[in-house]
N, C-alpha and C positions, 0 to 999 in steps of 0.2 A: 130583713132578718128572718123572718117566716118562710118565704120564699125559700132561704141558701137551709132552712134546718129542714122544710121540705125536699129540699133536693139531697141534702144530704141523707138521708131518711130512703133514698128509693132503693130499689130492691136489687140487687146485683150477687147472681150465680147463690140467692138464698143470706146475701149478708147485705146487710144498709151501704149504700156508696161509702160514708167514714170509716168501715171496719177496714174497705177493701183499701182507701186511702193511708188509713192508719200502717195496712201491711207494706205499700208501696215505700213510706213514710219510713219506716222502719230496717226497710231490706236499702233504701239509699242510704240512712243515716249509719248503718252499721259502715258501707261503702265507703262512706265519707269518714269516719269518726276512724276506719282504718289507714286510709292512705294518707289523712293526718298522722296517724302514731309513727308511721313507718315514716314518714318524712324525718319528723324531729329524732325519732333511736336512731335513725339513720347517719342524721346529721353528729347526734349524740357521739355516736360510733366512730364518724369519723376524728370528730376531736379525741377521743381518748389514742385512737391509733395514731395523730401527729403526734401524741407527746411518748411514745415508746411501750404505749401499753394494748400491745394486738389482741390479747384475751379479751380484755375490757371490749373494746372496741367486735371482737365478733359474737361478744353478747348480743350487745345493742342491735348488730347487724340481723342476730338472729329472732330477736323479738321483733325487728320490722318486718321481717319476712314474711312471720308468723301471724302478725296485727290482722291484716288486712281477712282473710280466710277466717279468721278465731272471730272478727266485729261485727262482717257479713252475717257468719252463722248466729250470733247475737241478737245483731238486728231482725233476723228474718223469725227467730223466737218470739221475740217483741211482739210483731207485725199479727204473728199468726195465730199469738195468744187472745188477739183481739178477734178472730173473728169464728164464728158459729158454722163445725163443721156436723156437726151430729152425732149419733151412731156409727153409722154406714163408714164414714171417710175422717172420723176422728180417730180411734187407733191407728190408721196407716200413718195420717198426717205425721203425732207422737212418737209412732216408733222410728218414720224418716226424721223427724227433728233428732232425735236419741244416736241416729244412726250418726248424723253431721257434725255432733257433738262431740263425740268421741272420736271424729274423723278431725274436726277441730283440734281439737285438745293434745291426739296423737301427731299431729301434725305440728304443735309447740313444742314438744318434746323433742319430734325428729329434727326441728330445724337447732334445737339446744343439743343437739349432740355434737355440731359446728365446734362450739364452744369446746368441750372436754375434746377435740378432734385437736385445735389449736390448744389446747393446753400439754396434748400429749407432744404435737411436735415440739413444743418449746424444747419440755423437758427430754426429747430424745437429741436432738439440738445442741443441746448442754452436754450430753453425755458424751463419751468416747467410743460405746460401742456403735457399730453402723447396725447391729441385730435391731435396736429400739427402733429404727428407723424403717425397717420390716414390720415390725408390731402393729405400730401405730394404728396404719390402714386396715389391719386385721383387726382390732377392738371397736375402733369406727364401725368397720361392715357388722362386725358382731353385735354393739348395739344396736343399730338399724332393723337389724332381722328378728333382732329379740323384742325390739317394742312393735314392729309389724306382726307378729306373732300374737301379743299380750292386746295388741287394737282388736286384728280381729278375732280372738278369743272374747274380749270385750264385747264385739257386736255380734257374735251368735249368743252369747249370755245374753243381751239385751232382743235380739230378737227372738229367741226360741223361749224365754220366760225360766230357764233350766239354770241350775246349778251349776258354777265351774267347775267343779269336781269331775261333774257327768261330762262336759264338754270337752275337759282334759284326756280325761280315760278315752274318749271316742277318739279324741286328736292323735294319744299314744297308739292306738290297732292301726289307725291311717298310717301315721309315722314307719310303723312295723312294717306294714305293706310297701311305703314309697322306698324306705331303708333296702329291703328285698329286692325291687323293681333298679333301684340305681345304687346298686354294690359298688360300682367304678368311684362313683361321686362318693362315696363314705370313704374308700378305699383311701381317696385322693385327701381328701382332708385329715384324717388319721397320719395321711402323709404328711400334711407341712405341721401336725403336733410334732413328729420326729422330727423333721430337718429343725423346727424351732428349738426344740432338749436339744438335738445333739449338736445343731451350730457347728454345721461342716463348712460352711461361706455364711460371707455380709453382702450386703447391697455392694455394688462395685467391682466385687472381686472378678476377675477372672479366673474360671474354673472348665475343667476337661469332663464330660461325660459322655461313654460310650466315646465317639466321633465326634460328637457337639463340642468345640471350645468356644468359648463367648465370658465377657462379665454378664452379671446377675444385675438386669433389670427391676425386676419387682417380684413377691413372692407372695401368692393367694392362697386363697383355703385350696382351691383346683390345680392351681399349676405354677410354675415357675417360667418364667422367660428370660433367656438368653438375649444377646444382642453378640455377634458373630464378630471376627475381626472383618468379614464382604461386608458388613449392615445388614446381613439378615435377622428379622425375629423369631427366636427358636423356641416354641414354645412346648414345655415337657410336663406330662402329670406329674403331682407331687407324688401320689401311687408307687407310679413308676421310679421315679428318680431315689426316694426312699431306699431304693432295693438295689439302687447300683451303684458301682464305684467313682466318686467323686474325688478327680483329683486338683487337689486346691491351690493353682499356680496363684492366685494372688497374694499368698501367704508364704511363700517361699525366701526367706532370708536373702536369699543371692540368688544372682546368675551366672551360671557354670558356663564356662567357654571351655569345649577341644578341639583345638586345630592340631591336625599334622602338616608339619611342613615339609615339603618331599625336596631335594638337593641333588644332585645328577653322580652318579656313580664314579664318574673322575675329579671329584673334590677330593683331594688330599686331606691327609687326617687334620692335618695345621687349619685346612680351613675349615670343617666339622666340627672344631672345637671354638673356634673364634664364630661362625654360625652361633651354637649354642651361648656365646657371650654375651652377643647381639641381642637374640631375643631374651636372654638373663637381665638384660643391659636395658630392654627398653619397657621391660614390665616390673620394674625394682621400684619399690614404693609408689607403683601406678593409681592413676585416681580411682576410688571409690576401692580401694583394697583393704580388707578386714585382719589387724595384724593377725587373727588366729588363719586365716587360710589364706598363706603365701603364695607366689603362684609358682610354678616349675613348669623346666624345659629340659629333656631325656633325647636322646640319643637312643630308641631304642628298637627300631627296628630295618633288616633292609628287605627292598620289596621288593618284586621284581623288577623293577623298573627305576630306581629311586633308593636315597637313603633319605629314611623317616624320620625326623624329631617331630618328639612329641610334645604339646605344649597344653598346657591349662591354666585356667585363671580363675577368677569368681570377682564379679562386679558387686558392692554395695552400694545405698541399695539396690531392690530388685525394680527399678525403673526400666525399662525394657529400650524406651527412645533413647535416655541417658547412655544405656547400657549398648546401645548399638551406635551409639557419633563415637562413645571409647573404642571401641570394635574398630571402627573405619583409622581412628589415629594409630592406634596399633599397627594395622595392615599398611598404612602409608607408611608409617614409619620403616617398619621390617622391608618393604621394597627397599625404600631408598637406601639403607644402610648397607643391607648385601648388595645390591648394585654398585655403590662405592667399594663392597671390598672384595669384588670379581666374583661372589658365588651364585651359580645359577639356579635358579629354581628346575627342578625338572616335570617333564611329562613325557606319557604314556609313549615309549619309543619300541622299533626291532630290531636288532641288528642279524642281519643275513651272510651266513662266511659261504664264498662261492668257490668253487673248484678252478683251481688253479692259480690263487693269489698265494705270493712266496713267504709271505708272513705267516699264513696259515696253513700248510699243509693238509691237506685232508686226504692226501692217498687215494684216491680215484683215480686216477692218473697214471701209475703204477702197473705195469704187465702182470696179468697172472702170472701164478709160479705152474 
């Protein structure tokens, strides 16, 4: 027994072997006393998520997360409270514990933002508008940056010994300066506050800017991204896009179909009119047809080449694929019908009258007088 309080007792880096063991003792035990907690929140978590309660559940997930880093910094306080650093290397030690502390701590909070992350998607989820579903990700980022901010405002108060006030004030001239230096980057944010009031698209929509058409991927403080009808990803500043004209196909009640159908210059009037029946005939209470916009077929132009009907329609709703297999029945239909009733479609023709055909006279031929 003499012996182990002798040895315990020797002198290591100015502290007795048990201060130094005590600290080792203390930086494991935090270790350990963390990847227990996270084990069981963990396990905790997952039961709450079998039974339909995902909130719950990424609580727990998030205080495991958290356990391990918040027990370590714990333990290694413990550990370090026992041993004898002096003058010289006791403030640093103090204010690196103060530092981890707070690095801890903001590090509980950032992984509890999880949580109000899943509570907003629930509730956006629920909702009907697809706008919440853009928010979401924007109040997430926005707490994140807000408590990264508030940590280390936190740790220059803690290390410079100053006042928040004064810390603040120095943070606001920086601010002023980084604001100046990246006018684009404020520009751009100021941008998705308007596209958020004004809610000119949702997540999803398909929308036309400039040359860009694509649905609306996801919508940042910085920028907005397209995804293309090729698969490209288009990505536009909010700045920018703010300032231009947004036109919002995914919002559009219907889709307008105009075809002309062109018919060959020797169709007798009898069949221009039975034509015109046909396609009356095949789009008369046609699917997805809105009784306020009926569709019509006119007779109304001749071209040079062709006599013109005109046809329009409006698909509901504005499903595009839907809207295009009714297109294709339509078009099959209209062949087969005038084909059965002998009217030709026409195209692009010339007819050449040549000198000396007796049908057509053209007087070249004739002696001068």
């Amino acid at each position: 027994m003499e012996q182990m309080k002798e040895w315990l007792t020797v002198s290591v880096l100015g502290n007795e072997l048990w201060r130094v063991l005590a600290l080792l003792g203390g930086v494991l035990g935090g270790l350990l006393a963390g990847r227990l907690a996270r084990h069981y929140l963990d396990k905790a978590g997952e039961f709450q998520e079998q039974r339909g309660w995902s909130v719950r559940g990424t609580l727990f997930h998030s205080l495991g997360k958290a356990a391990v880093p918040a027990a370590f910094v714990w333990g290694l306080a413990v550990g370090v409270n026992t041993l004898v650093l002096g003058e010289r290397f006791g403030p640093w030690v103090a204010s690196g514990l103060d530092v981890l502390g707070i690095l801890a701590v903001g590090y509980v909070f950032y992984a509890l933002i999880d949580v109000a992350d899943a509570a907003l998607k629930g509730w956006a989820g629920r909702s009907s508008s697809k706008l919440n579903d853009m928010l979401v990700p924007m109040v997430s980022k926005s707490l994140r940056v807000t408590l990264i901010i508030l940590v280390v405002v936190q740790i220059a108060q803690s290390l410079s010994d100053k006042p928040v006030s004064s810390i603040l004030a120095g943070l606001g001239i920086g601010s002023l300066a980084v604001a100046l230096a990246a006018k684009d980057t404020v520009a751009n944010f100021f941008g998705s506050l308007v596209i958020l009031t004004d809610k000119p698209f949702e997540l999803g929509q398909l929308i036309k800017v400039g040359s860009t058409t694509g649905s609306v991927e996801s919508l940042g403080f910085r920028s907005t991204r397209l995804r293309t009808l090729d698969g490209h990803l288009v990505t536009i500043p909010n700045g920018e896009l703010a300032n231009q004209t947004i036109e919002n196909i995914g919002r559009r009640p219907s889709i307008r179909r105009i075809a002309n159908l062109t018919i060959t210059y020797d169709t007798p009037p009898e069949k221009v009119r039975e034509a015109l029946e046909i396609a009356q005939d095949v789009l008369k209470d046609h699917e997805g047809m809105h009784p306020d916009f009926p569709p019509r077929v006119f007779f109304n132009e001749f071209n040079d080449t062709s006599l013109n009907l005109f046809m329009i329609y409006w698909y509901h709703p504005a499903d595009y694929w839907q809207y295009m297999a009714f297109t294709e029945k339509v078009n099959m239909e209209l062949l087969r019908r005038f084909n059965e009733a002998g009217i030709e479609f026409a195209f692009r023709t010339q007819t050449l009258y040549l000198a000396g055909d007796p049908a057509r006279p053209l007087g070249l031929d004739k002696p001068p007088v």
